[in-house]
C-alpha positions as CSV (number, residue, x, y, z in Angstrom):
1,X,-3.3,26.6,42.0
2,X,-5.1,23.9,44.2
3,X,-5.4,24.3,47.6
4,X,-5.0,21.1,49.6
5,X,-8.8,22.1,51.6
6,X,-8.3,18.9,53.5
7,X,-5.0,19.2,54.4
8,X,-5.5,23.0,55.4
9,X,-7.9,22.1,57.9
10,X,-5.9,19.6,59.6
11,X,-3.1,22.0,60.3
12,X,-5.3,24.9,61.3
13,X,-7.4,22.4,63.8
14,X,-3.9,21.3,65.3
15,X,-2.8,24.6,65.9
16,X,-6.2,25.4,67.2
17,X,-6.4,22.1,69.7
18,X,-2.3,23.2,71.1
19,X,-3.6,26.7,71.8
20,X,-7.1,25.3,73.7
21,X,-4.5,23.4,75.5
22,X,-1.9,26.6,76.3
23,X,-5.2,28.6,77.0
24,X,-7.2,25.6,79.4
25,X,-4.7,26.3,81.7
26,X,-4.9,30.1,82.3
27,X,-8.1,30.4,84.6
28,X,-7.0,26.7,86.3
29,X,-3.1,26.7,86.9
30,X,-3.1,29.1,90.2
31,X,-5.6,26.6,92.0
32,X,-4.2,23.6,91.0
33,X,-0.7,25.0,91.9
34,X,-1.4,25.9,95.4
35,X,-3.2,22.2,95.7
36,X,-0.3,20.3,94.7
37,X,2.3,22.9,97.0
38,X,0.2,21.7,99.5
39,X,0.4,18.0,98.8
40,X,4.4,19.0,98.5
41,X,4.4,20.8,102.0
42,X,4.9,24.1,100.3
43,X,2.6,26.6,102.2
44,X,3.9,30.1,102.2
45,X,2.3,32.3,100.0
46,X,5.0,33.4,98.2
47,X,6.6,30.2,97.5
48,X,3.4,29.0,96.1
49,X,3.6,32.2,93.8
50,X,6.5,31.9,92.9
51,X,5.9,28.3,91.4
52,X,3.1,29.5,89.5
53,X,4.9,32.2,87.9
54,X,7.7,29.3,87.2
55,X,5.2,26.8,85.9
56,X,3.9,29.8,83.1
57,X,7.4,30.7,81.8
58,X,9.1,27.2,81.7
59,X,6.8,26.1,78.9
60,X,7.8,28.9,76.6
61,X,11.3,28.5,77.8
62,X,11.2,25.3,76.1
63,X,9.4,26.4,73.3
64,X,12.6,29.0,72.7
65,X,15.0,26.1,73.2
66,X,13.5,23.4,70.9
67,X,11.4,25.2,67.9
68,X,14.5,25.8,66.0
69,X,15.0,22.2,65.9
70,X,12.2,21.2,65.1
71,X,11.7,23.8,61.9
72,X,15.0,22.3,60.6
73,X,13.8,18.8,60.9
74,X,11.2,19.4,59.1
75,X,12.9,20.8,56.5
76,X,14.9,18.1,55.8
77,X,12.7,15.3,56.8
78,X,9.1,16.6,56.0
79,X,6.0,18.8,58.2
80,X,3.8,15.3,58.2
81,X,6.0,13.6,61.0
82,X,7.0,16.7,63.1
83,X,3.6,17.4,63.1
84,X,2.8,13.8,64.3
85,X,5.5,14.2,67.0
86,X,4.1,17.9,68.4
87,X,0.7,16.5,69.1
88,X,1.7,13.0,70.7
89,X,3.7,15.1,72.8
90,X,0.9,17.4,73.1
91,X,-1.3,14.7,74.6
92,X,1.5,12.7,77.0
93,X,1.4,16.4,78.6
94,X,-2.4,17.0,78.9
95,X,-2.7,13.7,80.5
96,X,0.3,13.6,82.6
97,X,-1.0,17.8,83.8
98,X,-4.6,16.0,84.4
99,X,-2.9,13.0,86.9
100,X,-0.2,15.5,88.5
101,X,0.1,13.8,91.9
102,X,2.9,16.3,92.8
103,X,4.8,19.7,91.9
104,X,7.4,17.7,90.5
105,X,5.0,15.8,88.1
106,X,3.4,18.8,87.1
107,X,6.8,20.7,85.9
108,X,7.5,17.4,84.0
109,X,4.5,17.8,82.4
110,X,4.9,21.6,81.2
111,X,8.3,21.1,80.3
112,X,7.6,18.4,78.0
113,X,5.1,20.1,76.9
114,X,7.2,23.0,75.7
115,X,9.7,20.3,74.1
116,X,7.0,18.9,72.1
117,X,4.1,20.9,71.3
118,X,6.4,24.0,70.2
119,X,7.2,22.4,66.9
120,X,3.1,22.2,66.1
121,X,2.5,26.6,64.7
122,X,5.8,26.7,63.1
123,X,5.8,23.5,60.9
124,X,2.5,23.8,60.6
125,X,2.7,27.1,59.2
126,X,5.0,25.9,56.9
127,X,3.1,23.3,55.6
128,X,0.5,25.9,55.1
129,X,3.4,28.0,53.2
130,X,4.4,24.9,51.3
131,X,0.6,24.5,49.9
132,X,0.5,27.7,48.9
133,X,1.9,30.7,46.7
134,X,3.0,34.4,47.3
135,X,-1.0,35.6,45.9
136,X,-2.9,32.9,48.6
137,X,-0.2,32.3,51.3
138,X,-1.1,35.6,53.2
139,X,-4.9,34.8,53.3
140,X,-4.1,31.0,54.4
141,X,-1.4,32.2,57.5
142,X,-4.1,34.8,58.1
143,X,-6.8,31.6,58.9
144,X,-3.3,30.4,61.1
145,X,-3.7,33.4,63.4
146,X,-7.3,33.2,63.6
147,X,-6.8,29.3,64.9
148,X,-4.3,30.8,67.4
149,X,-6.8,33.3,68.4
150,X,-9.5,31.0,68.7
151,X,-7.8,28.6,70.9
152,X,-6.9,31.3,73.1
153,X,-10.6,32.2,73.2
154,X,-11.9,28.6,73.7
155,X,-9.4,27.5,76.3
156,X,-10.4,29.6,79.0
157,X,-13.6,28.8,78.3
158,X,-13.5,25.2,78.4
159,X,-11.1,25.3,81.7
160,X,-13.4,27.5,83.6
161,X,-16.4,25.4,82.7
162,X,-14.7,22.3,83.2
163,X,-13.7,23.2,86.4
164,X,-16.6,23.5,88.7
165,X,-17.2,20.0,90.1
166,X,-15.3,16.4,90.4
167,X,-16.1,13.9,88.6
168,X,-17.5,10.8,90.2
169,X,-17.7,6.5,88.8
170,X,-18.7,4.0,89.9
171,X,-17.7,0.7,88.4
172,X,-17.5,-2.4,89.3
173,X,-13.8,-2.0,89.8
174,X,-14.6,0.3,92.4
175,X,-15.0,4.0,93.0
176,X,-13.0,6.3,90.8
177,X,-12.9,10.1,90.9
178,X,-11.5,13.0,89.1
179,X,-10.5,16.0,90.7
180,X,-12.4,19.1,89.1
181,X,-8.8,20.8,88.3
182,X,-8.0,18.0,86.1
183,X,-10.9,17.5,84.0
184,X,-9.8,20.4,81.6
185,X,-6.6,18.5,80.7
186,X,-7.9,15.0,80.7
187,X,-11.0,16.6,77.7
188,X,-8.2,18.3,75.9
189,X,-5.8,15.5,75.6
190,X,-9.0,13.1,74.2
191,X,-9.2,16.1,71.6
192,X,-6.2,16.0,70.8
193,X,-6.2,12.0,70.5
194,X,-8.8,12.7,67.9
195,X,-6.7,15.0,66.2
196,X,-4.0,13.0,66.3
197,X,-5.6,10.0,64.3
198,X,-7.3,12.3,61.7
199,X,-3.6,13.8,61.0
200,X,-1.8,10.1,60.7
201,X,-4.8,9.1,58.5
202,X,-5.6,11.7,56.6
203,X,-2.3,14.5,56.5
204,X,-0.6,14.2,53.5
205,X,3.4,15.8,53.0
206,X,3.0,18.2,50.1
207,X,4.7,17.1,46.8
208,X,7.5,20.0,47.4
209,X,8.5,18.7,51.2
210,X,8.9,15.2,50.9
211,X,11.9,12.8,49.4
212,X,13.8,15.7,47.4
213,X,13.6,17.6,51.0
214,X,16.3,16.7,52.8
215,X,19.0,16.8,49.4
216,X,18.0,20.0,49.2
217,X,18.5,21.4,52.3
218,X,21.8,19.8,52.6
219,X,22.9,21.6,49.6
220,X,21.1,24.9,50.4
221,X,22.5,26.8,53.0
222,X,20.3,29.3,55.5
223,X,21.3,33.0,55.0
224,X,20.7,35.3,57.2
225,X,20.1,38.6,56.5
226,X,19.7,42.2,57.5
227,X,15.9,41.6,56.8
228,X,15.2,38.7,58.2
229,X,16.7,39.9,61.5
230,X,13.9,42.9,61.4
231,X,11.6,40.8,61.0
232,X,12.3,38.6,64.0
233,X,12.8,41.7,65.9
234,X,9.2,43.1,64.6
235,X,8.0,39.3,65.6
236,X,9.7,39.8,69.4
237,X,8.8,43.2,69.8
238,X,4.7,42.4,69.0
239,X,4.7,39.0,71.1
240,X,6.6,41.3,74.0
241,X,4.1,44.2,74.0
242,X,1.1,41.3,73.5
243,X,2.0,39.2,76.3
244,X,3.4,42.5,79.0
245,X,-0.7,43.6,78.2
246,X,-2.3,40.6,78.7
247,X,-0.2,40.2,82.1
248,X,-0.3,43.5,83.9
249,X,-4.5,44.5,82.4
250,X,-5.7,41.9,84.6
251,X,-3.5,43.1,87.9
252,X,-4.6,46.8,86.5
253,X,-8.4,45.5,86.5
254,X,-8.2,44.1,89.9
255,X,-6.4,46.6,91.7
256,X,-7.8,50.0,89.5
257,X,-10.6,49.6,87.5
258,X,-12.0,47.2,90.4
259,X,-13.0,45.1,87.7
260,X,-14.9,41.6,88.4
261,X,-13.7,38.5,86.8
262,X,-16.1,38.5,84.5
263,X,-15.1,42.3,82.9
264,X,-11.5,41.3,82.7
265,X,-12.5,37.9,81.0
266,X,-14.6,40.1,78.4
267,X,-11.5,42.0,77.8
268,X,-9.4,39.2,77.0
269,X,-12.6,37.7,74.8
270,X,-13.0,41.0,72.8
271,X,-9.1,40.8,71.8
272,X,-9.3,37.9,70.7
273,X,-12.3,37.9,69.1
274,X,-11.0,41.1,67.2
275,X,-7.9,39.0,66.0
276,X,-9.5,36.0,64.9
277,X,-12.0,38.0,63.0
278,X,-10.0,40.8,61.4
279,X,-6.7,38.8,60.2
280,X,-8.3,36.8,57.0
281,X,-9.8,40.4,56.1
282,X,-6.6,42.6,56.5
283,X,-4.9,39.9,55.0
284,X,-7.2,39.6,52.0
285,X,-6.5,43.4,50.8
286,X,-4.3,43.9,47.2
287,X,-0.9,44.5,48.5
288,X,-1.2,46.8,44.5
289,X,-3.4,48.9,46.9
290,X,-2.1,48.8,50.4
291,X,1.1,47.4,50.7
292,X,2.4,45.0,53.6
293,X,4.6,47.5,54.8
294,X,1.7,50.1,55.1
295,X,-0.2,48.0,57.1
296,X,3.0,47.0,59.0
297,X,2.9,51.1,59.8
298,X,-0.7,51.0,60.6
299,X,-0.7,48.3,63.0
300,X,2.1,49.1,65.0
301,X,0.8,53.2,64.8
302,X,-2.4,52.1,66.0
303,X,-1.3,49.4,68.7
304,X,0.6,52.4,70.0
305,X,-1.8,55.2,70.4
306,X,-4.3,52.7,72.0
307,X,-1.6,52.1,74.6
308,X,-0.5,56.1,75.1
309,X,-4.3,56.7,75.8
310,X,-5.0,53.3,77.5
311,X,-4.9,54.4,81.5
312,X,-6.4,58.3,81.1
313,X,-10.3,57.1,82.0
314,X,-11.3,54.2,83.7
315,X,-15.3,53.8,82.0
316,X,-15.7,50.4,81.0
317,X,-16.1,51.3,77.3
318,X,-13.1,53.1,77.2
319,X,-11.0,50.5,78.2
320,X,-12.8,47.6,76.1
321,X,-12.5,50.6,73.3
322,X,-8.7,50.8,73.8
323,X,-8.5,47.2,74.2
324,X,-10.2,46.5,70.4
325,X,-8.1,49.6,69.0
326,X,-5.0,47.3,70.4
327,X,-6.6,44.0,68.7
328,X,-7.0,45.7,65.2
329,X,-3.3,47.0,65.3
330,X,-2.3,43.5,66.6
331,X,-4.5,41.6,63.3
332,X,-2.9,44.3,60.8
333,X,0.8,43.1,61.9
334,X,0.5,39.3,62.8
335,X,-0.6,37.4,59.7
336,X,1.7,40.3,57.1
337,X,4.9,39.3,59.8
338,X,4.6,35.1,59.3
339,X,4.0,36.0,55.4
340,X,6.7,38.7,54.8
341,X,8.6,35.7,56.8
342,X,7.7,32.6,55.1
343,X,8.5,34.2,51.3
344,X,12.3,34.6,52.6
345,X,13.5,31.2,51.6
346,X,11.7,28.9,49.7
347,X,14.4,26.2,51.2
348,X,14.1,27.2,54.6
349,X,10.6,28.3,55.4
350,X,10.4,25.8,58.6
351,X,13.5,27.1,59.7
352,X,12.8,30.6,59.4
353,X,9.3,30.1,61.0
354,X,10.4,28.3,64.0
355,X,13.3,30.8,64.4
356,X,10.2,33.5,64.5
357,X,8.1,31.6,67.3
358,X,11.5,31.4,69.0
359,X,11.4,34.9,69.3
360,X,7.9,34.6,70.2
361,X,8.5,32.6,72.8
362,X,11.4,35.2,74.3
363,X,8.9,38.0,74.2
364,X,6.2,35.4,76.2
365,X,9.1,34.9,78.8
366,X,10.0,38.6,79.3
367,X,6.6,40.1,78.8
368,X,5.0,39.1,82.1
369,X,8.3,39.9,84.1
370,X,9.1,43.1,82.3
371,X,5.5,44.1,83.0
372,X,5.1,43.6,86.3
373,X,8.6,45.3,87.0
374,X,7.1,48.5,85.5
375,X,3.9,48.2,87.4
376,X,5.0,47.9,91.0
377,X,6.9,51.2,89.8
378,X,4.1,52.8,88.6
379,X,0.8,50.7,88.0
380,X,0.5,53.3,84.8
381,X,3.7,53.2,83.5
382,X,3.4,49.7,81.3
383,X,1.0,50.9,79.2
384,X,2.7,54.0,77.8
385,X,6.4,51.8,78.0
386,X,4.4,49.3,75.5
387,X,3.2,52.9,73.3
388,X,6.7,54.0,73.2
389,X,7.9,50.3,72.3
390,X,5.6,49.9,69.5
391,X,6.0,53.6,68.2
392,X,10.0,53.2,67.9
393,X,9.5,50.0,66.0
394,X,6.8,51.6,63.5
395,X,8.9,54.7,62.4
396,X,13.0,52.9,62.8
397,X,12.0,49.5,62.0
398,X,9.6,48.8,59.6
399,X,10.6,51.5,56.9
400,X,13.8,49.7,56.3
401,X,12.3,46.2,55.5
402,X,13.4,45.0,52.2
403,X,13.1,41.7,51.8
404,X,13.9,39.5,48.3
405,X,11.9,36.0,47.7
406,X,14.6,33.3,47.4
407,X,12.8,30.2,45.6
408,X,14.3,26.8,45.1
């Protein structure tokens, strides 16, 4: 078989410039929230909260709404254009986040953001698919995740860097300056520019996706079966626990562990480091020798005891130890999940992806609510809700997976 390198890369550096994009705005959106309420005559606190929390949910709202749509274009009409169309739409919303004059300008922004950008990981993981067979596909969507986990690394990063002065020029136009909460966005949408270019000039459909592709998904209907549905509850389930964790440990850190920003960044580094890092490698090992469902078990086992045992001390290497015992499970499930998902239907595989980062997306909408629900119960009781989550899934869910390859 011959792996398109070139090709490979181009996907896996899109995916990687959409998450820097999702992950710039992290350590930046509260301030330049409350700037713009201001500039909007919005000055309680709670209102000003209360957009925030808004502004973070409506971009994977959209993401829900439109991925589905776009998996099925591509299907029929090829990954190259799609593609195309995620990261233009990528950039229009970097720039116009970067210029926001106003509340209303920034939720423009975000939601067209969600519209466009959310058809970037799944087609793109099916072009991966499509480049690839059963023996190298897990090892490629692996290198996926660890693009996903990079960009959430480097995003934060680059915001909070970014984001410690304005800008000043002078020209002979005049004066011009950029505010220090909109340098972030205006960098990332020039990378993705870049990207954007090298993908029209250089991305090329694979043989499989391109004129015989939409005759053939005319005549070849989805099914939808029992499996498939456990997968995309496995896929919710993992995004839910993910994002409820991410949400409530930094509240947790603050208010408990009286953690600094710089501890509860290294907590979020060390996860993701531990992600991008592990997935190739767990998703390198002879499935002769340990199966996908047997790392399926061990994931979701692990992820779950790391949880259960997450809030009993409060040292600061227990909980980064917790924290990478949560990563590992997370790396043994994620990449095995987009494979076990991708070898359903030949036909389909955009489809069926984008209907997986449509759950995805759900579990990044509830997460965050769900979690802080639960903690102004009990600032404990997420962490064993997300053990008990995980442990249900491992021992009712992911015995019965039996999934068939369907091939064209």
């Amino acid at each position: 078989m011959n792996l398109n390198n070139r090709n490979i890369a181009i996907i896996l550096f899109c995916i990687f410039v959409v998450m820097s994009g999702y992950g710039v705005l992290l350590p930046v959106l509260p301030y330049y929230t409350e700037r713009l309420a201001l500039k909007s005559g919005v000055v309680a606190d709670e209102d000003i909260n209360y957009h925030i929390g808004i502004l973070t949910s409506i971009y994977p709202f959209f993401q829900l709404l439109f991925a589905v749509v776009w998996g099925k274009l591509s299907d029929r009409f090829g990954r190259k254009i799609l593609i195309v169309m995620g990261m233009l739409g990528f950039v229009i919303m970097q720039f116009l986040t970067g210029l926001a004059t106003s509340l209303t300008m920034l939720y423009v922004a975000r939601i067209l953001g969600g519209i466009f950008s959310s058809s970037v990981i799944p087609v793109g993981n099916a072009f991966l698919s499509d480049l690839t067979d059963r023996t190298h596909r897990r090892k490629v969507l692996a290198w996926s995740g660890v693009a996903v986990s990079a960009g959430v690394i480097a995003g934060p990063m680059i915001g909070g860097f970014l984001a410690q002065t304005n800008l000043h020029f002078s020209t002979t136009f005049g004066h011009f300056l950029l505010d220090k909460f909109s340098v972030p966005f205006l960098v990332i949408a020039l990378l993705g520019i870049l990207i954007l270019l090298v993908t029209l000039a250089w991305l090329k459909n694979p043989e499989n996706n391109k004129s015989g592709t939409l005759l053939q998904a005319q005549k070849s209907k989805l099914k939808v079966g029992l499996g498939f549905m456990l997968l995309l509850s496995l896929s919710l389930v993992v995004q839910l626990a993910v994002t409820l964790f991410e949400t409530v440990f930094s509240v947790y850190a603050k208010d408990i562990l009286t953690f600094g920003t710089s501890q509860i960044g290294l907590g979020f580094m060390l996860c993701g480091l531990i992600m991008a890092v592990l997935q190739p490698v767990f998703a390198s090992l002879d499935e002769k020798k340990v199966s996908i469902k047997a790392q399926l078990l061990f994931g979701f086992g692990i992820a779950s005891i790391s949880m259960f045992v997450f809030s009993l001390w409060n040292s600061d290497m227990y909980v980064y130890s917790t924290i990478v015992a949560f990563a590992i499970g997370g790396a043994m499930v994620t990449p095995n999940l987009i494979a076990m998902v991708s070898f359903i239907d030949q036909d389909h595989t955009g489809t069926n992806l984008s209907l997986q980062t449509s759950m995805n997306s759900i579990g990044q909408v509830a997460g965050p609510v769900l979690g802080m629900w639960l903690y102004t119960m009990d600032k404990t009781w997420p962490f064993p809700f997300i053990g008990v989550v995980l442990l249900l899934v491992a021992v009712m869910v992911v015995p019965k997976l039996n999934y068939k390859i369907k091939r064209a």
